[in-house]
C-alpha positions, 0 to 999 in steps of 0.5 A: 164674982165680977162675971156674975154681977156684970152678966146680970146687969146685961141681962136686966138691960136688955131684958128690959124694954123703955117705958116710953115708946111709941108702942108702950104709950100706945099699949097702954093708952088702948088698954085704959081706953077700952075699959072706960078708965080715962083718967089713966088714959090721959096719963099717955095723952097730949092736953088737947086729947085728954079734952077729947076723952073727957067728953068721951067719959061724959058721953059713956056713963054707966055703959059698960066698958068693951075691954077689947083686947087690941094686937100687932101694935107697929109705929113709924117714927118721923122725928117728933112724930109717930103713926102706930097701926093695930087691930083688935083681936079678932078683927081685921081691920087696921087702926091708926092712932098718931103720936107726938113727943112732947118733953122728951115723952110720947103722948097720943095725939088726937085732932077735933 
């Protein structure tokens, strides 16, 4: 019984992935974005680019949301920083967003 109970731990470990990663937080953050829900959006932002997206909320009223669907999210992590690059299905075009941490969590980061 031991053996079972540690194999399922294991399993459940390494099965799961860590909610706050460079690629989860910006998954997230691009999900939300493109279906105009920004106040769960700031949820994965720094302060200053949650500003930014309550002007963008302002600026979209009564549009409706594209739900563009985004893929192939990769990030490079330097220290405290991160640059992750995606594309939205169906274009290939590769976008940037950059990320910073800020206690111990990453938060997208946008300058004015």
């Amino acid at each position: 019984m031991p053996l079972v109970a540690l194999f399922i731990i294991a399993f459940l470990l390494t099965g799961c992935e860590p909610a706050n990663t460079p690629e989860n937080v910006t998954d997230k953050y691009l999900t939300h974005l493109s279906n105009h829900k920004y106040e769960e959006a700031a949820k994965y932002c720094t302060p200053e680019t949650a500003q930014l997206l309550s002007i963008m909320a302002s600026m979209s009223e009564g549009e409706e949301p594209a739900g563009d669907k985004h893929e192939n999210i990769e990030c490079n992590v330097e220290g405290d920083k991160a640059q992750c690059t995606y594309n939205i299905v169906g274009s290939e075009e590769i976008e940037v967003i950059d990320l910073i941490k800020v206690d111990d969590e990453w938060k997208v980061h946008m300058e004015k």
